[in-house]
C-alpha positions as CSV (number, residue, x, y, z in Angstrom):
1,X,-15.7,12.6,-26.3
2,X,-12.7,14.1,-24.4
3,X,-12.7,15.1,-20.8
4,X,-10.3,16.5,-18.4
5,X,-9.9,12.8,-17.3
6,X,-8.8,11.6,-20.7
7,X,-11.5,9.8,-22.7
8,X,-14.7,8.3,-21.5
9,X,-13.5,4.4,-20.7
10,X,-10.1,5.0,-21.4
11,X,-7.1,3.7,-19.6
12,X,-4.2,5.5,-20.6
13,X,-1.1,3.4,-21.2
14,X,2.9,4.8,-22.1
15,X,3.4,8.3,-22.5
16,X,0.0,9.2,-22.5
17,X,-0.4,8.8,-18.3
18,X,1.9,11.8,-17.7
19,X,-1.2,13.7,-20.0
20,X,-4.1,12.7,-18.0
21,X,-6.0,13.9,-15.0
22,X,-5.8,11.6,-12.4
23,X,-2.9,10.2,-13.7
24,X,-0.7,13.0,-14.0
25,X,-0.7,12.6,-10.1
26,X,1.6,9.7,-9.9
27,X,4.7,12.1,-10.0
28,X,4.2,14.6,-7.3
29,X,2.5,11.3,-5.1
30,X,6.0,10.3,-5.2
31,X,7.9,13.0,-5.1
32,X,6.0,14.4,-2.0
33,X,5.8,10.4,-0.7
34,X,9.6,10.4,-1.1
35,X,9.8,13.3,1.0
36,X,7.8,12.2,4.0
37,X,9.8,8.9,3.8
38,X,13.4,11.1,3.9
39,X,12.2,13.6,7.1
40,X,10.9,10.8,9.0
41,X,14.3,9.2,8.3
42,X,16.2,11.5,9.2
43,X,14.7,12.7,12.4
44,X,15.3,11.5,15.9
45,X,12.4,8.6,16.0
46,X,10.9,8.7,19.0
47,X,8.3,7.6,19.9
48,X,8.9,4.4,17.7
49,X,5.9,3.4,16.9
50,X,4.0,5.8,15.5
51,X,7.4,7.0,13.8
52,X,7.5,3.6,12.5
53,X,4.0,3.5,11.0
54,X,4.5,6.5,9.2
55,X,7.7,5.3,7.5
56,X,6.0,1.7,6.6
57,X,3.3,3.6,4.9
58,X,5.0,5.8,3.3
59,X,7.7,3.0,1.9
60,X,4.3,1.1,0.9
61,X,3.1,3.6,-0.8
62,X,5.9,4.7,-3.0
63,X,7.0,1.3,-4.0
64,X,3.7,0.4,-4.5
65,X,2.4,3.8,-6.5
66,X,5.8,3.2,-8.7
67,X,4.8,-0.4,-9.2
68,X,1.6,0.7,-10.0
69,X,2.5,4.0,-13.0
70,X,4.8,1.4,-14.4
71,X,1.7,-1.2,-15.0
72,X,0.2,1.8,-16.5
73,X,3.1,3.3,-18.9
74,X,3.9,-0.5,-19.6
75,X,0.2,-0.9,-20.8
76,X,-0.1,-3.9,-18.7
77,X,-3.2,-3.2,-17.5
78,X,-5.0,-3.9,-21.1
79,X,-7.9,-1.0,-20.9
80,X,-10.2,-3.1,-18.5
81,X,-12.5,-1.6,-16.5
82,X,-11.2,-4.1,-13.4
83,X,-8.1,-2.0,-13.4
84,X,-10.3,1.6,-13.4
85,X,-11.8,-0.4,-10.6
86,X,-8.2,-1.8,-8.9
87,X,-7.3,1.9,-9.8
88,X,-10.1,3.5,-7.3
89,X,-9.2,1.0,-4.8
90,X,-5.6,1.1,-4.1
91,X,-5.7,5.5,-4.2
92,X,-8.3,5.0,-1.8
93,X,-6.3,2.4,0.3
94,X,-3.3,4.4,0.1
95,X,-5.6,8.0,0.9
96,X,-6.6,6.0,4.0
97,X,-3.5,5.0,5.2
98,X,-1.9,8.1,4.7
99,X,-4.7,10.5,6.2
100,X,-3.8,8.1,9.1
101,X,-0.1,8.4,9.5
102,X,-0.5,11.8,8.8
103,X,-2.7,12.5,12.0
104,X,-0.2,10.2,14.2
105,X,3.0,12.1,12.8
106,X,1.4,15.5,13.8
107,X,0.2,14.2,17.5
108,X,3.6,12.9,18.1
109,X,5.3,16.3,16.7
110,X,3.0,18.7,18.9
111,X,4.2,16.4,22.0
112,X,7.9,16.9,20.8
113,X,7.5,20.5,20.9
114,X,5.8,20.5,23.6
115,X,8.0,18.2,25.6
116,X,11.4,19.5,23.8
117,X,11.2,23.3,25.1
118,X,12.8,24.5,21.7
119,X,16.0,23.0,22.7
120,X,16.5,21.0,19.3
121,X,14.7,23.0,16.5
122,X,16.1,21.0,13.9
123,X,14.6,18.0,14.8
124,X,11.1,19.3,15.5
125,X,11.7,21.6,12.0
126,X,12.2,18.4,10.2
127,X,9.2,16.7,11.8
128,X,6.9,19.9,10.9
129,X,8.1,19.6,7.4
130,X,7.2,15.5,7.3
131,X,3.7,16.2,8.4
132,X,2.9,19.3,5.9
133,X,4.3,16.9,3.3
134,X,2.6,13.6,4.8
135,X,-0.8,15.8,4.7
136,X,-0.2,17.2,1.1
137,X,0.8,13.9,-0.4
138,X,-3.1,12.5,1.7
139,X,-4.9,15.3,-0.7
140,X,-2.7,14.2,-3.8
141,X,-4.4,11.0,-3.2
142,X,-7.5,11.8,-2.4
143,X,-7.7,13.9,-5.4
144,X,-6.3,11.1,-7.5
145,X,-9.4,8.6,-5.7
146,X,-12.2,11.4,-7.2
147,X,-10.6,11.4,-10.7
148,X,-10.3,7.6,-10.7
149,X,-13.3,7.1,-9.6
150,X,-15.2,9.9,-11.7
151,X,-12.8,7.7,-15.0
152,X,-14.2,4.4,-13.3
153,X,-17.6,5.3,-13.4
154,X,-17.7,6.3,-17.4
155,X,-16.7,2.7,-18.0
């Protein structure tokens, strides 16, 4: 039987994870991961440590998300339910962490606006931009944790 999620037990391998709910997520996670990494980057980092959590986890995360879809196109993963499982577990992981830098990155950009006095906009522009993408690439993953586990579950 076919499903939005692909078929009932199915791991999808090559071609055929750029077709499938939740897989089809692994692009835009990313893309949007990518982005967060860049404005953070590129912005004056202060202060550093919470600047610097959010740009661990979100170089974590992309390396480890395109580690991950190339395990999956290259059909390593053998259509075990272990990996539906591993699957569940690292989107959930990665949802965690990001839902985490996400709130730090916005605390420390109100307190740069607030503390800045609209002298540099650029700066605190670029910082508003990394936490709308920070907390759209969270619900990317989040959405990718209910369709993995919904696929894990029909093992």
């Amino acid at each position: 039987m076919a499903t939005n999620t692909g078929q009932m037990g199915y791991l999808p391998s090559g071609g055929a994870i750029f077709c499938t709910i939740p897989d089809i997520l692994y692009l835009p996670e990313l893309v949007f991961g990518g982005l967060v990494w860049c404005l953070v980057a590129s912005t004056f980092i202060f202060p550093a440590n919470p600047q610097a959590y959010v740009m661990a986890v979100s170089l974590f995360c992309f390396i480890m998300t395109f580690l991950w879809m190339m395990i999956f196109a290259c059909g390593s993963h053998r259509n075990k339910s272990s990996w539906a499982g591993a699957d569940v577990a690292y989107h959930g992981f990665a949802a965690f962490l990001y839902l985490s830098s996400s709130v730090l990155l916005a605390v420390v950009t109100i307190g740069f606006g607030q503390q800045d006095g609209g002298k540099d906009t650029l700066i605190y522009k670029l910082d508003v931009a990394a936490v709308v993408f920070s907390f759209f690439t969270t619900l990317l993953y989040v959405i990718h944790v209910i369709f993995s586990a919904i696929r894990w579950k029909s093992f």
